[in-house]
C-alpha positions in Angstrom: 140.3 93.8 126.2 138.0 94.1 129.3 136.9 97.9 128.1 136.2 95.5 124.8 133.4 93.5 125.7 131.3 95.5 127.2 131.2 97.5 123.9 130.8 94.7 121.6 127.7 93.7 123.6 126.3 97.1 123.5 126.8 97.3 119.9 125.1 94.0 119.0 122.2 95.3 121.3 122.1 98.1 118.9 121.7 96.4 115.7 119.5 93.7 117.3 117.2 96.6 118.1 117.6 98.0 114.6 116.9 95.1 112.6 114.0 96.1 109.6 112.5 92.3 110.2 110.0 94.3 112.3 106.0 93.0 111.8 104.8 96.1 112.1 106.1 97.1 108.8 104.5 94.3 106.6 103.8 95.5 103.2 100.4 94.0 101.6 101.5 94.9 98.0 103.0 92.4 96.1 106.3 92.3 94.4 107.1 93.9 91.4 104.0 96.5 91.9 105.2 99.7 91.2 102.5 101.8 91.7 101.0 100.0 94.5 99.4 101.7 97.8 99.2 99.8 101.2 96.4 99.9 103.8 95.3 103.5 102.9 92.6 104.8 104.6 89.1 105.7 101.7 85.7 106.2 101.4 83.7 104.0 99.0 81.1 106.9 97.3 78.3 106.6 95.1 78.2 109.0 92.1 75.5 108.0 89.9 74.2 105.3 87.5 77.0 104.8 85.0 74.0 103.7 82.7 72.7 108.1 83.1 76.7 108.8 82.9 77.4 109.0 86.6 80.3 107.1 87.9 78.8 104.6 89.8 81.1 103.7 92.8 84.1 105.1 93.8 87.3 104.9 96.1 88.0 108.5 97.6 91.5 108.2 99.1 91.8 112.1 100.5 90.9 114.4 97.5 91.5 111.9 94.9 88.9 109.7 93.3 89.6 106.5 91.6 87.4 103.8 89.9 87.9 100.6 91.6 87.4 98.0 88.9 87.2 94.8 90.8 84.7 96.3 93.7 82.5 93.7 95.4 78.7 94.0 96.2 80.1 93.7 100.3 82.1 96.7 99.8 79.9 98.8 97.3 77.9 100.3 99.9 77.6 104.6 99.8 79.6 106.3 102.5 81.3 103.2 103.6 84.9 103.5 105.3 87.7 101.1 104.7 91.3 100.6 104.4 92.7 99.4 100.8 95.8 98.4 99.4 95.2 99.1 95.6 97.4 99.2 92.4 96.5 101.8 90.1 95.9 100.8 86.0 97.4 102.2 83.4 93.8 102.1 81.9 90.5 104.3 82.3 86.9 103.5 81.8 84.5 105.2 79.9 82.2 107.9 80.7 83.2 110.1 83.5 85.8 107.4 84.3 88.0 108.9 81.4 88.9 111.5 84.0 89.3 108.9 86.8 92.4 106.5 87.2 91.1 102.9 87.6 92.7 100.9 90.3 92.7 97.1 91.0 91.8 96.3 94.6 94.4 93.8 96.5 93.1 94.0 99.8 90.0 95.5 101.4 88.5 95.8 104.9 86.0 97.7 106.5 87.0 99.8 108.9 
């Protein structure tokens, strides 16, 4: 019994130090969001007049480009760094947005 408490206490240290109620892991997406991405790092570019069949803007995340379809005028600046927690649409735009998956923006900050 004396070997016994010593090794209970260690144990509940253990799971106390274990416990996934950790902050640092919040998750920004909201439930039932399945294809939902969380504080990703992207560049907000500027392809061209979607009136002259450019894209207009864009969110590069990496190598992939996506048209945001709920971009603000305080985010739609060229070149501009952020970090974005998106969902991405079932749905594509026209013009050169038919080969672009749209994405609806949940959060946004500049970075």
């Amino acid at each position: 019994m004396k070997n016994l408490i010593p090794f209970l206490f260690i144990l509940s240290l253990f799971f106390v130090a274990c416990s996934d109620n950790d902050e640092r892991l919040v998750d920004a997406c909201p439930d039932g969001l399945e294809n939902c991405f969380s504080a990703v790092d992207a560049i907000i570019v500027w392809e061209g007049n979607p009136d002259a069949d450019g894209c207009g803007f864009v969110l590069k995340v990496g190598d992939d480009r996506f048209h945001p379809e709920n971009l603000t005028d305080e985010y739609a600046i060229e070149d501009l760094e952020v970090s974005v927690t998106y969902n991405v649409l079932s749905v594509n735009g026209p013009h050169c947005w038919a080969s672009l998956q749209a994405v609806s923006i949940i959060d946004i900050e500049k970075q």
